[in-house]
N, CA, C and O atoms as a MOPAC input file, in Angstrom:
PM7 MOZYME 1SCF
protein

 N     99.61300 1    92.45600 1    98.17300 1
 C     99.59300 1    93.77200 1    98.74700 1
 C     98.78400 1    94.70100 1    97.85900 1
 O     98.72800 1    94.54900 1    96.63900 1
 N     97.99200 1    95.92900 1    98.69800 1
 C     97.15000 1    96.75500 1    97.74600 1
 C     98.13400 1    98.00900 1    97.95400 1
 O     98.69200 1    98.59000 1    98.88500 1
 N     97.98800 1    98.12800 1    96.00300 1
 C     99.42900 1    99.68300 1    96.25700 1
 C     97.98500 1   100.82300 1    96.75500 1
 O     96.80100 1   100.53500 1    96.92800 1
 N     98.52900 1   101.83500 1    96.84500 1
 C     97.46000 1   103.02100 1    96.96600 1
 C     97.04300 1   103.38400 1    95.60000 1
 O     97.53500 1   103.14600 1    94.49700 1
 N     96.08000 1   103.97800 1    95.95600 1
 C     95.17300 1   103.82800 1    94.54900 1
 C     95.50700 1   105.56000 1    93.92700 1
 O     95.64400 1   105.66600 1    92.70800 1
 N     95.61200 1   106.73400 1    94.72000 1
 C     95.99600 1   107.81600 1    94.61100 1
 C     96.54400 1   108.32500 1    95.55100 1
 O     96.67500 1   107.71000 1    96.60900 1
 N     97.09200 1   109.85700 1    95.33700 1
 C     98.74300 1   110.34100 1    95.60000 1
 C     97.97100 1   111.05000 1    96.82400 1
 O     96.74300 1   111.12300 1    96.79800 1
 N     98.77700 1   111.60800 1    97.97600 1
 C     98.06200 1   112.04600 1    98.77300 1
 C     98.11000 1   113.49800 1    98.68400 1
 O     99.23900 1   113.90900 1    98.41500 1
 N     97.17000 1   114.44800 1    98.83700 1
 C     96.70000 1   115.54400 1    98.51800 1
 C     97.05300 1   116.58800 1    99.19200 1
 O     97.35400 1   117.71000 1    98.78500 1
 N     96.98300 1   115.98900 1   100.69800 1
 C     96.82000 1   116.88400 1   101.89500 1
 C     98.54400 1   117.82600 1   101.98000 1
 O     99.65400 1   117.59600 1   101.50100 1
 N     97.77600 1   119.27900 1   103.13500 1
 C     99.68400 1   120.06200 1   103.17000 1
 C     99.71700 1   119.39300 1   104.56800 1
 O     98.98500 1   118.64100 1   105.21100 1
 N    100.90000 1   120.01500 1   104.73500 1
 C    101.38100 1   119.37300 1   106.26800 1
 C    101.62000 1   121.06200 1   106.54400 1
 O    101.94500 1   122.08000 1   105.93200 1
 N    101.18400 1   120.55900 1   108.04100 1
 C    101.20200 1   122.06900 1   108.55100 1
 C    102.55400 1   122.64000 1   109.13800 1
 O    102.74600 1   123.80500 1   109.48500 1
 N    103.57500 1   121.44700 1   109.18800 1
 C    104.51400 1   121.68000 1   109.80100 1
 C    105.84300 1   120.61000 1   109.83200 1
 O    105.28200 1   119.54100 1   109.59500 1
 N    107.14500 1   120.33600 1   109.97700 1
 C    107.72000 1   119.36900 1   109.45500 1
 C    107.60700 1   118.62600 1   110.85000 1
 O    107.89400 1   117.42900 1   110.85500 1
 N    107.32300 1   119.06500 1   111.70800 1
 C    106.93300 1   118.21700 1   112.82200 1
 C    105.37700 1   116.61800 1   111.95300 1
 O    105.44500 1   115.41400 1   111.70700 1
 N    104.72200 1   117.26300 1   111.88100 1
 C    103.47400 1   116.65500 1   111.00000 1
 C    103.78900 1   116.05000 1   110.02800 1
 O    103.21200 1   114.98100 1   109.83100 1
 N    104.61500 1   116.42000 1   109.25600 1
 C    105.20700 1   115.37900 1   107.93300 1
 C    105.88800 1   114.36400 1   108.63300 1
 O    105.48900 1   113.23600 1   108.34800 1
 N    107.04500 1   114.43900 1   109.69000 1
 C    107.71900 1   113.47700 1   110.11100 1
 C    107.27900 1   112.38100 1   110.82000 1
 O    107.88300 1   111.31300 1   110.92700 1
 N    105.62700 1   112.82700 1   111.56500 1
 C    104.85900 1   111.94600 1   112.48700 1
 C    103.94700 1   111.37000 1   111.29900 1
 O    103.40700 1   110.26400 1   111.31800 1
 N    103.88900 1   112.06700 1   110.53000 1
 C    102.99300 1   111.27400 1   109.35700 1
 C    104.06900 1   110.04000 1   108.81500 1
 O    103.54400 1   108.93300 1   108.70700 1
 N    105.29600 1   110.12300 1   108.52100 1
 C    106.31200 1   109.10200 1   107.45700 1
 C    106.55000 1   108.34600 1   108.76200 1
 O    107.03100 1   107.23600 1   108.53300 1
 N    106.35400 1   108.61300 1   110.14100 1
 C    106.68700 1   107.50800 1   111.09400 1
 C    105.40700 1   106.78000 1   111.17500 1
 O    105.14600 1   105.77200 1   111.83200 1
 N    105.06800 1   107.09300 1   110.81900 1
 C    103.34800 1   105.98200 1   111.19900 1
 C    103.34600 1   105.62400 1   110.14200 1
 O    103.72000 1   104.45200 1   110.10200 1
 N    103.08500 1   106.06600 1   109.08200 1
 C    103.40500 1   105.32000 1   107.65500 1
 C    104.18500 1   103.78500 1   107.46800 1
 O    103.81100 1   102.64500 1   107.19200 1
 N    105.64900 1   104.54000 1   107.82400 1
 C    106.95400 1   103.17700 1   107.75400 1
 C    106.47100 1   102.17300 1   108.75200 1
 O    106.70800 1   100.99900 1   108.47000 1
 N    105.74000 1   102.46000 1   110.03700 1
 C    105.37000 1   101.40600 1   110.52400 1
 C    104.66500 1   100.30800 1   110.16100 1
 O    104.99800 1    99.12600 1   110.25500 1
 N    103.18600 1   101.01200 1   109.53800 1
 C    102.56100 1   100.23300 1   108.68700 1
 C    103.20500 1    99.42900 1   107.64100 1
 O    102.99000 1    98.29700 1   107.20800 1
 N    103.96100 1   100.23900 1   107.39300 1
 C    104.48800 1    99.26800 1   105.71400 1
 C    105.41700 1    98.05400 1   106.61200 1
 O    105.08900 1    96.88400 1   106.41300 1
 N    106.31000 1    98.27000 1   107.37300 1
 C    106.91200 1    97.61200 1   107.95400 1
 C    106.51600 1    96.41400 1   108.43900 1
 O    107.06100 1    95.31200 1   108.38200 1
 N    105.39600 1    96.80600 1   108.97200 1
 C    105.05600 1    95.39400 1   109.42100 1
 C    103.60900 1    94.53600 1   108.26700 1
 O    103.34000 1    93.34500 1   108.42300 1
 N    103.13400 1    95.10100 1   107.58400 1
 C    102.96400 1    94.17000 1   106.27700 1
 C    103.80200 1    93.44500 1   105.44300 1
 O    103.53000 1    92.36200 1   104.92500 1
 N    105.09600 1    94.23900 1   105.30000 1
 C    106.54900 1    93.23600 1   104.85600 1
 C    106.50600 1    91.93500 1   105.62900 1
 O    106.46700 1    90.77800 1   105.21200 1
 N    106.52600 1    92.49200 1   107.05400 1
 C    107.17000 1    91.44200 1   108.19700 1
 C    106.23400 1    90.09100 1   107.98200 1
 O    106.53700 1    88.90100 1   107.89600 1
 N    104.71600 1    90.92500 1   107.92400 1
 C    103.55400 1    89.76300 1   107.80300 1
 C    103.77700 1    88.85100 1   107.12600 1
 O    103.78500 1    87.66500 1   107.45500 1
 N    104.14300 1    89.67900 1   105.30000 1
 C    103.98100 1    88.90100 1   103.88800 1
 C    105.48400 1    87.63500 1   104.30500 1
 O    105.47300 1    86.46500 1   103.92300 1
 N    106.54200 1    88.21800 1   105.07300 1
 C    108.17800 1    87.23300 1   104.60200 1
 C    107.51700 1    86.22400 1   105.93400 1
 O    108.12500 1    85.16400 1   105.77700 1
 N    106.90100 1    86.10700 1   106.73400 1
 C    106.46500 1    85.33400 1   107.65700 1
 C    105.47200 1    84.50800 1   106.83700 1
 O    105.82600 1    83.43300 1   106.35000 1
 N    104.34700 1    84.94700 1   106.69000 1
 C    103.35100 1    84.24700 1   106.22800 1
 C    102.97700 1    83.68500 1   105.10100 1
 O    102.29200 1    82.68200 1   104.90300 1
 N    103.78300 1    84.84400 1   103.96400 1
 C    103.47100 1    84.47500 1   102.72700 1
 C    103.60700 1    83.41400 1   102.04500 1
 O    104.41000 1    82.80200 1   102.74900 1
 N    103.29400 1    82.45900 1   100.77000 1
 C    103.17300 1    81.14300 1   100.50700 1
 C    103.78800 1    81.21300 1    99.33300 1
 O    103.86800 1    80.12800 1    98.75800 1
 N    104.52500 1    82.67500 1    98.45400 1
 C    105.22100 1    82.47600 1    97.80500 1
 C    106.62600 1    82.63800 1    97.95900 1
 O    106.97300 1    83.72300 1    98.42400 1
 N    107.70400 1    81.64300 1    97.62000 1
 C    108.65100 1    82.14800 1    98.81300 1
 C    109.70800 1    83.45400 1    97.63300 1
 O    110.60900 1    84.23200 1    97.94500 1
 N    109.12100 1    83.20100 1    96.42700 1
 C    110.23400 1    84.27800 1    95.93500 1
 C    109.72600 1    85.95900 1    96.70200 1
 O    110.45200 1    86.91300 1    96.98100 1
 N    108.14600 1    85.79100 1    96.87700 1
 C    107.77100 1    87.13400 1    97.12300 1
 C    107.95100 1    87.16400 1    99.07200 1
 O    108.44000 1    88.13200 1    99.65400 1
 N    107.71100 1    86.57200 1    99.41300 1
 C    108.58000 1    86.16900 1   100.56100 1
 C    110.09500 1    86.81400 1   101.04900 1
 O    110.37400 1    87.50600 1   102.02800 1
 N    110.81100 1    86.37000 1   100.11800 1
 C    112.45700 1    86.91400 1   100.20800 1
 C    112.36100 1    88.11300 1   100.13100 1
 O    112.86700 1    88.82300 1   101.00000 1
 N    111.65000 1    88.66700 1    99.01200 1
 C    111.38300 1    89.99200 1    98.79200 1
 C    110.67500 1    90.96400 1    99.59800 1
 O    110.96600 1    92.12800 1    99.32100 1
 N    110.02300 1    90.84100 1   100.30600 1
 C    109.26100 1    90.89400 1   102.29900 1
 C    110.46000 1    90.99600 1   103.08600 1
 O    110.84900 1    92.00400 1   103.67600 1
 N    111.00400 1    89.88300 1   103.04500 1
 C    111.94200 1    90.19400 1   104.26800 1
 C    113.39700 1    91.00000 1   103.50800 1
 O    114.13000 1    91.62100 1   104.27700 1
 N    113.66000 1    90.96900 1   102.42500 1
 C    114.68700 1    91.83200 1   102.29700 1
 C    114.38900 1    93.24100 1   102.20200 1
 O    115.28300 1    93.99800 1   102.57900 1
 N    113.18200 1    93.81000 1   101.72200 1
 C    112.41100 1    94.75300 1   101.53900 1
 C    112.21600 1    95.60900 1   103.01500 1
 O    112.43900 1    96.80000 1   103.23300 1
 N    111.64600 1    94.39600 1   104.07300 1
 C    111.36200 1    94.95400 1   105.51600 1
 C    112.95800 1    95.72500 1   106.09600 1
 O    113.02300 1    96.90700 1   106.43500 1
 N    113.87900 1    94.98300 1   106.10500 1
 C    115.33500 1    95.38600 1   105.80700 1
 C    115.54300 1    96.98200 1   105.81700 1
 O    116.08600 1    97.65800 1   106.69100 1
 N    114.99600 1    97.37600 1   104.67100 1
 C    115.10400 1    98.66800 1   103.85500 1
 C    114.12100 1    99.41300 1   104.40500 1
 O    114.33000 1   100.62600 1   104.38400 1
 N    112.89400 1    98.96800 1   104.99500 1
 C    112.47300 1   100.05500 1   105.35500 1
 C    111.89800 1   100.27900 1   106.69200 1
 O    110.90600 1   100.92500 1   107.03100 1
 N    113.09700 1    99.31600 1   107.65300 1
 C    112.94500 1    99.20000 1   108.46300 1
 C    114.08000 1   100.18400 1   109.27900 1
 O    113.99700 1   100.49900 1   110.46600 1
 N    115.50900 1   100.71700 1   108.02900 1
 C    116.48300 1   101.26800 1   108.38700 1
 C    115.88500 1   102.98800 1   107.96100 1
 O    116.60900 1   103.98200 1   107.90700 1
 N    114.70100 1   102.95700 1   107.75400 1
 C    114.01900 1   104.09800 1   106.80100 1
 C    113.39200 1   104.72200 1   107.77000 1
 O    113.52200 1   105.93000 1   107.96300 1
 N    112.50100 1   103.80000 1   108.61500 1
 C    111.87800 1   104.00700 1   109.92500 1
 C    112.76100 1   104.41200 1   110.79200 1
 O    112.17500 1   105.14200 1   111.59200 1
 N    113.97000 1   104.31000 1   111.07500 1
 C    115.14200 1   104.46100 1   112.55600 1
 C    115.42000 1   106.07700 1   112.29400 1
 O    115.29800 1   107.04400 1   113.04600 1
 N    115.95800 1   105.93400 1   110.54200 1
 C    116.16300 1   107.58800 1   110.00400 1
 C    115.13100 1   108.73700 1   110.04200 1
 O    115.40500 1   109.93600 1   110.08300 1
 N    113.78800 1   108.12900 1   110.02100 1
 C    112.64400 1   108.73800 1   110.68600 1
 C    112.14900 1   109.02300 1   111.83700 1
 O    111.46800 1   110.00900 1   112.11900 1
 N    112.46200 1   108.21000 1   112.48800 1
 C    112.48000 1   108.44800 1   114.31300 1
 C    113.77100 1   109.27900 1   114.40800 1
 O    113.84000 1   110.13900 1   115.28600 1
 N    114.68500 1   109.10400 1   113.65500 1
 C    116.06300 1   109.91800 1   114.30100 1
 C    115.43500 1   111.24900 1   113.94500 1
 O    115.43900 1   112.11500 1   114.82000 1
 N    114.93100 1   111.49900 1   112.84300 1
 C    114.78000 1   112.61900 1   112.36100 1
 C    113.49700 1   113.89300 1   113.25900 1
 O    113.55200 1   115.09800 1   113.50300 1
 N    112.19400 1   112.52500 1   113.57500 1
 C    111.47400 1   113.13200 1   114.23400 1
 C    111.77500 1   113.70000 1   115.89800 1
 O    111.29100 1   114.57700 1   116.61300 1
 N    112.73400 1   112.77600 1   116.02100 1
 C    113.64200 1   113.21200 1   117.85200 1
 C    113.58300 1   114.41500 1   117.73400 1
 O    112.95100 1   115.17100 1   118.47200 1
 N    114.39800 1   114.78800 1   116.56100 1
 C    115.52500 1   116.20900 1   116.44000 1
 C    114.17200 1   117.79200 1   115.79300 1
 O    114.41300 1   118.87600 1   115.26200 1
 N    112.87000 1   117.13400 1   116.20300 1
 C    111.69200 1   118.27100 1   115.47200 1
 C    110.60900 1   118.70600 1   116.37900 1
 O    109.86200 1   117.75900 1   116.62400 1
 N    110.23400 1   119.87900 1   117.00300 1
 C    109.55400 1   120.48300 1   117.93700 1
 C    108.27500 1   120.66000 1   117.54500 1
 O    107.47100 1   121.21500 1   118.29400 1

């Protein structure tokens, strides 16, 4: 996996925009976990994929819950 190389800069104009930003985000990450515990060829980093996807897959639900409840 490539971490990010720097912090992100940008404002958010609104918590509507932060919340649609961390939901598209968790998706992405989510399903590179899903990729790496499926595909991956190491199985310790593997376990760590799918227990990982786990965590931020319950991160994503709290983010959709959150973005429901934002105009």
């Amino acid at each position: 996996m490539k971490l990010p190389t720097k912090e992100h800069t940008g404002k958010w104009s609104s918590d509507k925009a932060y919340m649609d930003a961390m939901v598209k985000d968790h998706e992405k990450d989510l399903a590179e976990f899903q990729e790496e515990a499926k595909t991956g060829s190491d199985p310790e980093v593997k376990k760590f994929a799918e227990d990982t996807a786990k965590i931020v897959q319950e991160h994503l639900d709290l983010a959709k819950e959150t973005q429901s409840k934002l105009q």
